[in-house]
C-alpha positions in Angstrom: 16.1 -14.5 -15.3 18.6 -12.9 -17.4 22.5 -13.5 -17.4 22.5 -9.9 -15.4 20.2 -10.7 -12.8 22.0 -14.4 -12.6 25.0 -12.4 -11.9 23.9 -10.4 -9.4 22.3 -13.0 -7.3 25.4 -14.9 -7.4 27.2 -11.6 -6.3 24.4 -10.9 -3.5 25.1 -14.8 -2.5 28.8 -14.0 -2.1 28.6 -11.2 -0.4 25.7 -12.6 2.1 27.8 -15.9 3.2 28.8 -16.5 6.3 31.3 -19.0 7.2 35.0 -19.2 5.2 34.2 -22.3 3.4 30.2 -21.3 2.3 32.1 -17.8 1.1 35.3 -19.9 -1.1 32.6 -21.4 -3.2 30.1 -18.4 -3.2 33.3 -16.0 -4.4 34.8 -18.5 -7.0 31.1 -19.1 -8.5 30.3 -15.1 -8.2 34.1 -14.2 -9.8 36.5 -15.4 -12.2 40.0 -16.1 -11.0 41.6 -12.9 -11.0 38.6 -11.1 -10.6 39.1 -7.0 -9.9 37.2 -5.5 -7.0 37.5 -1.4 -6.3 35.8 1.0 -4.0 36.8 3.7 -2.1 37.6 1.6 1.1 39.2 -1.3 -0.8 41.2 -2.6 -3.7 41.7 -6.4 -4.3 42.1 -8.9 -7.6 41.2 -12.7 -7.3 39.0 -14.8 -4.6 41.3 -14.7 -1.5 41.2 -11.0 -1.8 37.3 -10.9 -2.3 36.7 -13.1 0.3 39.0 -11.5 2.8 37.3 -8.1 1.8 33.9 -9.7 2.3 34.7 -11.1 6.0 35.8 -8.1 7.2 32.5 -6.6 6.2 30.9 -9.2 8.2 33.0 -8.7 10.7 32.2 -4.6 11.0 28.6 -5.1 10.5 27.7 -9.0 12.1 24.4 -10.2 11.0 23.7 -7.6 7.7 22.7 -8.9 4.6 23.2 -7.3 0.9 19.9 -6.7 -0.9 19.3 -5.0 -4.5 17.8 -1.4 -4.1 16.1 -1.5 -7.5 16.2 -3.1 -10.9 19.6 -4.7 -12.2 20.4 -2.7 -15.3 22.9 -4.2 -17.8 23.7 -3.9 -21.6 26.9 -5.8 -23.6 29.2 -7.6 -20.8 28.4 -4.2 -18.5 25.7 -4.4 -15.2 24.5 -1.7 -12.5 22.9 -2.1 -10.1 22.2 -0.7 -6.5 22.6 -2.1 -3.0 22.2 -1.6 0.4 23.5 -3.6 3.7 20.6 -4.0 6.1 20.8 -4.2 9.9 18.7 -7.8 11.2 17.6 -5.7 14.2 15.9 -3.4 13.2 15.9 -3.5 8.8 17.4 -0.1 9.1 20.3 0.0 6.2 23.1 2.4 7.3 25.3 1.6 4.4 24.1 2.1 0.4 25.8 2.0 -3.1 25.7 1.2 -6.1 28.0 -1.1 -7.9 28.9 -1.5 -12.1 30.5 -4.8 -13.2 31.9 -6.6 -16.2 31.0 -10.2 -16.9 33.2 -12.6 -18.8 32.3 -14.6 -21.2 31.0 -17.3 -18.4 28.8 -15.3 -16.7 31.0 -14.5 -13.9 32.3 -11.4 -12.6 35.8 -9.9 -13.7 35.7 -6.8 -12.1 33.4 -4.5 -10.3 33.9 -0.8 -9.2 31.8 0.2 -6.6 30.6 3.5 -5.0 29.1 4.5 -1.7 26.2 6.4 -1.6 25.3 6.3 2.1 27.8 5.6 5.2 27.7 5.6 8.8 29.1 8.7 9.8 29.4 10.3 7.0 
């Protein structure tokens, strides 16, 4: 597994958890500190922000989980990769996009900008 693909199953395993304590630990080893998150619904810097950001997701959409749509693709501290958020009822995945973030020297995440392909109602 490369340090890309590490990182994105660490963000994946952020994203995906549950309960507020399983997402603190998943966020802070996913993020540096003052980590940057931007997309078109939100703007946030550091792990309370991220994880508050995540929860309401979770809260909107209970049950989804993140998967990759396709290969991670990275180069220098850069990564891309795509995503989509897929309904346990019936695997249908209303909500797709893409997402590019920087990696600090670590490993971790210090800031990702993400776009939305697909939406519900949109």
């Amino acid at each position: 597994m490369t340090t890309y693909d590490d990182a994105v199953q660490r963000y994946f395993a952020a994203w995906n958890s549950t309960g507020a304590e399983e997402r603190a630990k998943a966020v802070a080893a996913a993020f540096t500190a003052d980590a940057r998150y931007t997309d078109p619904l939100a703007e946030v810097r550091g792990h309370e922000g991220l994880a508050a950001v995540i929860g309401g997701v979770h809260e909107q959409f209970p049950g989804f989980r993140f998967r990759a749509a396709g290969a991670t693709d990275g180069h220098h501290d850069l990564v891309r990769f795509a995503w989509e958020l897929v309904s346990p009822a019936d695997g249908s995945a209303p909500v797709a996009g893409f997402d590019v973030v920087r990696l600090a020297e670590d490993g971790r995440i210090s800031s990702v900008s993400g776009f939305l392909d697909r939406v519900p109602g949109a």
